[in-house]
C-alpha atoms as one frame of an Amber mdcrd trajectory, in Angstrom:
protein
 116.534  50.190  98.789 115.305  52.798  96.632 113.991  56.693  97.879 110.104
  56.836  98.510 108.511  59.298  95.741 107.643  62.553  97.589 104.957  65.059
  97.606 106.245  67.705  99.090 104.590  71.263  99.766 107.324  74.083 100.301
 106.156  77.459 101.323 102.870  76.991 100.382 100.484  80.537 100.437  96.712
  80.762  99.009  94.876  83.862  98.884  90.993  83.911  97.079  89.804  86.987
  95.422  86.233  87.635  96.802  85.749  91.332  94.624  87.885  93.782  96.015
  89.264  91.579  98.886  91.485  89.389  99.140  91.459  86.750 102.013  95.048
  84.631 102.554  93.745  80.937 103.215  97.007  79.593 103.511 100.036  80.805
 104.652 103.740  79.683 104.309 102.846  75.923 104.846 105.515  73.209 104.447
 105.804  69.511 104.762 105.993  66.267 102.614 104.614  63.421 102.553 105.813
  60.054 101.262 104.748  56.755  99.396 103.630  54.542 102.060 103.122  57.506
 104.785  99.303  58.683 105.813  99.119  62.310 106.929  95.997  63.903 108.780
  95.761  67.468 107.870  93.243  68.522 111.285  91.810  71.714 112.775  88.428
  73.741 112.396  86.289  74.564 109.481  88.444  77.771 107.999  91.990  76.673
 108.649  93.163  76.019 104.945  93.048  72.550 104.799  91.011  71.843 102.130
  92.774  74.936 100.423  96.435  73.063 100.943  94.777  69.834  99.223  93.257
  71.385  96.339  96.308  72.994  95.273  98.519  70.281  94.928  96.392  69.018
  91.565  95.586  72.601  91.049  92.109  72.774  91.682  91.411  75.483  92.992
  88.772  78.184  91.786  89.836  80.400  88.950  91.639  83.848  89.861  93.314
  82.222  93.281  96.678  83.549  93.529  99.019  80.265  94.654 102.279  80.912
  96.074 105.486  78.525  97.085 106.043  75.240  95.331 104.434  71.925  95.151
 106.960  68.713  94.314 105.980  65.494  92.875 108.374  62.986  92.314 110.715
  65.979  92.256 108.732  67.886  89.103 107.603  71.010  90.135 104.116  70.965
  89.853 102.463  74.524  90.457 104.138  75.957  86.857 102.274  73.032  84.749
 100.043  74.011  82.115  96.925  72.342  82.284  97.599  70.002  79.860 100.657
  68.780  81.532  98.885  68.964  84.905  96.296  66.185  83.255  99.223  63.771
  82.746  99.513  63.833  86.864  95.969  64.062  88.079  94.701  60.734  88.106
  97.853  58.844  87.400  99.789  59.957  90.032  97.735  62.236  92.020  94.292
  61.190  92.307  91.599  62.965  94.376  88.446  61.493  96.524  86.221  64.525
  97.307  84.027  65.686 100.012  80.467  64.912  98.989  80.971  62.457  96.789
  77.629  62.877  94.232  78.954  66.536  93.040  81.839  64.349  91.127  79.620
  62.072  89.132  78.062  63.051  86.095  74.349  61.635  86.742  74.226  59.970
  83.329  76.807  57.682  83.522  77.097  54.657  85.587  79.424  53.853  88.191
  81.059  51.053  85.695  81.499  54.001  83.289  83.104  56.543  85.431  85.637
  54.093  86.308  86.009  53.118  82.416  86.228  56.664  80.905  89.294  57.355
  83.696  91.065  53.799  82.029  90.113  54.741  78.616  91.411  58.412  78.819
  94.321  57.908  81.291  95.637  54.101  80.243  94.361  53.497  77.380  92.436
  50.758  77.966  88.965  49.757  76.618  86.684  47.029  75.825  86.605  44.043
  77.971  89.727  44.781  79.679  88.516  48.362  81.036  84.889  46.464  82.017
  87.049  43.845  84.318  89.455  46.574  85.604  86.133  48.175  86.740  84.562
  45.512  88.162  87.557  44.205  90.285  88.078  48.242  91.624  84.464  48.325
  92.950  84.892  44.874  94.494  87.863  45.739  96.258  85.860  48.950  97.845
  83.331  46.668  99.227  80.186  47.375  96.618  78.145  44.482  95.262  78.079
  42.953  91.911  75.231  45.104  90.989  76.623  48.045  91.171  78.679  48.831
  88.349  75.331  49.242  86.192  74.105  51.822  88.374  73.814  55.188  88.249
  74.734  57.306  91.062  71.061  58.663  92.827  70.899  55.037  93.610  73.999
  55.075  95.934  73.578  55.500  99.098  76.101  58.322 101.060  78.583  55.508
 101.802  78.294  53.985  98.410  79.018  56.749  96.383  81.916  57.515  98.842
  83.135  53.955  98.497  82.532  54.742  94.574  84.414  57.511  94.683  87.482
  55.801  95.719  87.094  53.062  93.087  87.569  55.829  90.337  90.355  57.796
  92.103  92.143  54.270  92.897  91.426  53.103  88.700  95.310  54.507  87.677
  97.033  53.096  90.979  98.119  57.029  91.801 101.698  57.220  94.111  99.356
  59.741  96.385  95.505  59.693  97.434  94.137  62.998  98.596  91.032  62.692
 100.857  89.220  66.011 101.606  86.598  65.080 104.301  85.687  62.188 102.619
  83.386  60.583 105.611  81.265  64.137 105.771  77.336  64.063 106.529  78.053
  59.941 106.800  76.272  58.250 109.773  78.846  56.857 112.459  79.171  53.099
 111.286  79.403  54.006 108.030  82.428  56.938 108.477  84.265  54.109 110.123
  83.603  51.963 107.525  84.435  54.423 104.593  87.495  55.157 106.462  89.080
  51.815 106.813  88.238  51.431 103.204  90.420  54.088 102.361  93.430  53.720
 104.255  93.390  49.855 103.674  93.207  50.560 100.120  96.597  53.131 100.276
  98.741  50.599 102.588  97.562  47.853 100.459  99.021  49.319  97.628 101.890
  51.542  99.071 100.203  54.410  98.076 100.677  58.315 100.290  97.708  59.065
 102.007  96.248  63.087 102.566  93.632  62.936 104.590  92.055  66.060 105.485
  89.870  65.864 108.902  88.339  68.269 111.085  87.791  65.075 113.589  90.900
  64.995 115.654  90.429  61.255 117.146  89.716  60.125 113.704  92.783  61.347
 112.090  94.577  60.253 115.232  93.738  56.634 114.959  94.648  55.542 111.342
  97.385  58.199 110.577 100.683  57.908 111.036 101.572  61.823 111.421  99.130
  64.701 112.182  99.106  68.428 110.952  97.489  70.979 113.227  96.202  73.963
 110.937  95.073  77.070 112.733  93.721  80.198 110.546  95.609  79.030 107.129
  98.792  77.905 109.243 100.778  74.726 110.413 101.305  75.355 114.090 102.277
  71.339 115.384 103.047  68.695 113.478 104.497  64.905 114.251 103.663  61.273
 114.768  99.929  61.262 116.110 101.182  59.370 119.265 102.839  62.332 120.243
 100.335  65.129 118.990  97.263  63.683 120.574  99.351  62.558 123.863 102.077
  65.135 124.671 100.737  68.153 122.288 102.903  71.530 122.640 100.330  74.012
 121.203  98.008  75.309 123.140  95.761  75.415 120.008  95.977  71.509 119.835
  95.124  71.170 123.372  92.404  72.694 123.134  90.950  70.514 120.302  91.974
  67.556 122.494  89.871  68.930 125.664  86.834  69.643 123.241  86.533  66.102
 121.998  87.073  64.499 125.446  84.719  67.264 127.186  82.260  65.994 124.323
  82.892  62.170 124.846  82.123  62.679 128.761  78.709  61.207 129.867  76.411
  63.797 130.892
């Protein structure tokens, strides 16, 4: 049996420049995660979450000072140029943002977002990247009308489920999620959600989801990651996080969902 490909994160540190300051957003994080696994990075708006996921395809805003080492595959990822980095994002690494509508270019259809990934990343045009397209939106539950659309006429969910279609066009080893169910209605978050992790088991595929909702993460993940102020303090299978938790940190997030899902 051969060795699942790895993303691993090894004393991971962000700091942002904001003028004469600087602010240390993540601090000496480590863990991996594997093809096949889905990991929920959790805690409160502010932890570093979003700042651990954004690193790993080197994202982040200009002047950020990154720190540690990010593996893919074994390749060391956080000394890539950015041309190099290009040959990973995408095809190996592929990315379904918060907020969904600040990815698209508002020109362009849906169809041709997903085409201009196939064409520039696989090489594939014509008919071929038009079917490729096609089947992708299918599989993320949007209708045969669709593909000619342009993005203002996607709903929330839509362009969330769209969203995936184009990170998913490359079949990536790893999926990173960064809130991707934020400012969605209930139904649909659960919807948008199932979509996504079906889609990464389907196809073997290492999940990051990033979550601020504890019971969400807890139900579809197969590990957690409590973050508090830019570090890991408990990590483990979600069974055990969200049942037996050792932090009191965690239990605390616990107690403030179920205090919230008491009747009143």
């Amino acid at each position: 049996m051969s060795a699942r490909v790895l993303l691993e994160i090894k004393d991971l540190s962000v700091t942002y420049r904001r003028g004469n300051d600087a602010v240390r957003a993540v601090k000496n994080c480590s863990f991996p995660v594997a093809t096949g696994e889905v990991i929920g990075l959790v805690g409160e708006s502010g932890s570093g979450k979003s700042s651990i996921l954004m690193s790993i395809p080197k994202l982040l805003p200009p002047g950020t000072i990154v720190t540690g080492q990010i593996f893919c595959d074994g390749r060391e990822l956080t000394n890539l140029s950015e041309k190099e980095m290009n040959q990973w994002r995408w095809r190996r690494i592929a990315l379904v943002p918060q907020g969904a509508m600040n990815s698209f270019t508002p020109h362009l259809t849906i169809e041709r977002h997903i085409t201009e990934v196939l064409e520039h990343h696989m090489r594939m045009t014509g008919s071929a990247s038009a079917e490729r397209a096609a089947d992708l939106i299918k599989t993320v539950g949007l209708g045969d009308g669709v593909p000619r659309r342009y993005p203002h006429e996607l709903s929330g969910g839509q362009k969330q489920r769209a969203a995936l279609a184009v990170a998913l066009a490359c079949e990536p080893d790893f999926l990173l999620a960064d809130e991707p169910t934020t400012a969605l209605d209930v139904i649909t978050q659960k919807e948008v959600l199932e979509t996504i992790i079906s889609a990464s088991r389907e196809r073997g595929m290492g999940l990051l989801l990033v979550t601020h909702d504890l019971p969400l993460a807890s139900g579809v993940c197969d590990k957690l990651i409590v973050m508090k102020d830019g570090a890991i303090i408990e990590s483990g299978p979600s069974r055990e996080v969200t049942t037996a938790p050792r932090e009191d940190y965690t239990k605390l997030l616990i107690n403030a969902v179920t205090d919230l899902e008491l009747p009143s």
